[in-house]
C-alpha positions in Angstrom: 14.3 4.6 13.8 16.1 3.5 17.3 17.2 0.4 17.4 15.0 -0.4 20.6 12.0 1.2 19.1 8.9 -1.0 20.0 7.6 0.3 16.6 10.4 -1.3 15.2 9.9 -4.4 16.9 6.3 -5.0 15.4 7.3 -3.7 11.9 9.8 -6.6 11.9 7.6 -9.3 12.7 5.1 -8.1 10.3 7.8 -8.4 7.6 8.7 -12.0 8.7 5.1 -13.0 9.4 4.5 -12.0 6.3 7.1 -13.6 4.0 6.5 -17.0 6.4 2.9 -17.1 5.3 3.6 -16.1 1.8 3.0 -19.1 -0.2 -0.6 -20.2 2.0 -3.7 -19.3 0.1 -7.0 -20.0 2.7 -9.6 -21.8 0.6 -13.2 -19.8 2.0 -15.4 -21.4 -0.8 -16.0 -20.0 -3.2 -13.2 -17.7 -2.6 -9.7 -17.7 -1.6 -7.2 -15.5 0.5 -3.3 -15.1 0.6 -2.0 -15.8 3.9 0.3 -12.6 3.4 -2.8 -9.9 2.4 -4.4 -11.2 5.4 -1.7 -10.9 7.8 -0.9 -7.3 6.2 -4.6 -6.2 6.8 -5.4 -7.4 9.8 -1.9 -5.2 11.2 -3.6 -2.1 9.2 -6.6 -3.0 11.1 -4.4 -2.3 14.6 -2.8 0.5 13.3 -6.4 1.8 12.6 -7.3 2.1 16.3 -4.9 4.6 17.2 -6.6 7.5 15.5 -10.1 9.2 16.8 -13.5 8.4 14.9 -12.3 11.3 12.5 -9.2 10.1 11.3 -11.1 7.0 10.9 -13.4 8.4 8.4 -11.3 10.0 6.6 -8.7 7.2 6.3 -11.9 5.0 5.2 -12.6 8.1 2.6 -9.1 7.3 1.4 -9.3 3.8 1.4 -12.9 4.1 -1.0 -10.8 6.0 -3.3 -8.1 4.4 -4.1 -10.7 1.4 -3.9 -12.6 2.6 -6.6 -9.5 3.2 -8.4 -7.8 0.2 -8.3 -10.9 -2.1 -9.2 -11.5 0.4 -12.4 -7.7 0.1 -12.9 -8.1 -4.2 -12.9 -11.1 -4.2 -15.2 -9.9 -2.3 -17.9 -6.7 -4.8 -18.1 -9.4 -7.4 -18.9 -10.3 -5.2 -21.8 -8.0 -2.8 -22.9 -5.6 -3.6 -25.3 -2.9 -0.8 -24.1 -2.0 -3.7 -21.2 -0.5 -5.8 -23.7 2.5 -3.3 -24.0 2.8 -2.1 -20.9 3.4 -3.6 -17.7 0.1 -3.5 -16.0 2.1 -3.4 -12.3 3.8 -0.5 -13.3 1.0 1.6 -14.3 -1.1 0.6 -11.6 1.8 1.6 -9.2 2.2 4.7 -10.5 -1.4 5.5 -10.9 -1.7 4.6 -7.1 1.5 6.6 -5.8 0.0 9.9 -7.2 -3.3 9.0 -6.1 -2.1 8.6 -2.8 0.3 11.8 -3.3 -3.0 13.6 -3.9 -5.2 12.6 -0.9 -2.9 12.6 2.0 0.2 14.6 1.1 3.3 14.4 3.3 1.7 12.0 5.8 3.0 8.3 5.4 1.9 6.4 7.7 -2.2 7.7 6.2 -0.9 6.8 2.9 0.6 3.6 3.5 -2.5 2.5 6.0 -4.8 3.9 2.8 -2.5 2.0 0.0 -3.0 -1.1 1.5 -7.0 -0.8 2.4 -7.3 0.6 -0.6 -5.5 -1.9 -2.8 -7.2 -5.0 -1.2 -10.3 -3.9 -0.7 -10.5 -2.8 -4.0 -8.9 -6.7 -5.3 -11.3 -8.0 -3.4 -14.3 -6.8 -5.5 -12.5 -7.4 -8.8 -11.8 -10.6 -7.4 -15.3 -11.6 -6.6 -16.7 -9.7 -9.4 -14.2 -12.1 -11.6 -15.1 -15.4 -9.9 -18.8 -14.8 -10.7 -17.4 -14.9 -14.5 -15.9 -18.4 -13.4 -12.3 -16.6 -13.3 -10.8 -17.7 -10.0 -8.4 -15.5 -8.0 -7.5 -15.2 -4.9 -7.9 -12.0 -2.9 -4.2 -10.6 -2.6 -2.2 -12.6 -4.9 0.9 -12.2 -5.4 0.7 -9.6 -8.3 -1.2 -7.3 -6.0 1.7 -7.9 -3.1 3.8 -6.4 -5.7 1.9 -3.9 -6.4 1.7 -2.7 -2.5 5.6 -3.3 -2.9 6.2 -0.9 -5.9 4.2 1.5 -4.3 5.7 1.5 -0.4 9.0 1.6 -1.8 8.5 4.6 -4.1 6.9 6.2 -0.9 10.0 5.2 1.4 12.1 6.6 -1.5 10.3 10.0 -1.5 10.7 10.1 2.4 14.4 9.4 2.7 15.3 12.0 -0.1 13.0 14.4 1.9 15.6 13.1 5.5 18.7 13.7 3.2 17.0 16.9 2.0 16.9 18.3 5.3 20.0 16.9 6.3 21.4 19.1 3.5 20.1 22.0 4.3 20.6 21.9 8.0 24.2 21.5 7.0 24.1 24.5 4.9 22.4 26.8 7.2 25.0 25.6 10.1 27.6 26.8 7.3 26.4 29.7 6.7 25.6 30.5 10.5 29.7 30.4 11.0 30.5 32.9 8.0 28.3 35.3 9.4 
């Protein structure tokens, strides 16, 4: 990305806002919010408005997926023993990364948009679901940041091998383009 980008501007305050706000939970009785999943969302929901009523629908598709996913993901880990082994981050990263993989291949800014709907809307109704049970939460929290960070990361890893990929190849074609 440019250096002057505008996109690059807003992507960095998101990232500062963020980590500023970090340690705030907002008390809504009965339920509570991390600063940091609210700023997050609320910057998916202006990304949002840049696509037609299609894209919308289909992002929101997406989003009920990986939704649905995750809040079946967070309930068995109150009852399955096989979390006590593994690290239930890691499997719900990986579980979300293909997912996401599946639904919206090779675009990332749909995937990200849909990981992070996705991922909090579907913490959200664990998390209410939970604090019926007298289990309180809040919606966000930090292991759910991770999550979203395990996941972005192994999506901006994918992306930059696919740039030196190409890289690569352009080099190779440009090589063989002078033998010929």
């Amino acid at each position: 990305m440019h250096k002057h980008a505008q996109r690059r501007l807003s992507l960095s305050i998101l990232s500062l806002g963020t980590i500023a706000v970090y340690p705030y939970v907002i008390e809504i009785s009965p339920i509570s919010f991390q600063a940091a999943a609210i700023v997050i969302f609320l910057f998916c929901m202006i990304e949002i408005t840049a696509y037609s009523l299609i894209e919308k629908l289909r992002l929101l598709i997406y989003s009920l997926t990986i939704c649905a996913g995750t809040g079946g993901f967070m309930l068995m880990k109150i009852f399955d023993p096989v979390w006590v082994i593994f690290d239930s981050k890691w499997m719900l990263s990986l579980f979300l990364f293909f997912l996401i993989q599946m639904i919206t291949p090779g675009d990332l800014k749909k995937s990200m948009l849909s990981l992070y709907l996705g991922l909090f809307f579907g913490h959200a109704a664990t998390v209410i679901l939970l604090n019926k049970w007298g289990m309180d939460m809040p919606i966000g929290s930090p292991e759910i940041l991770d999550i979203a960070a395990y996941v972005s990361t192994a999506f901006l890893a994918l992306e930059g091998m696919k740039v030196v990929s190409g890289y690569f190849e352009a080099k190779q074609n440009v090589g063989k383009g002078k033998q010929g």
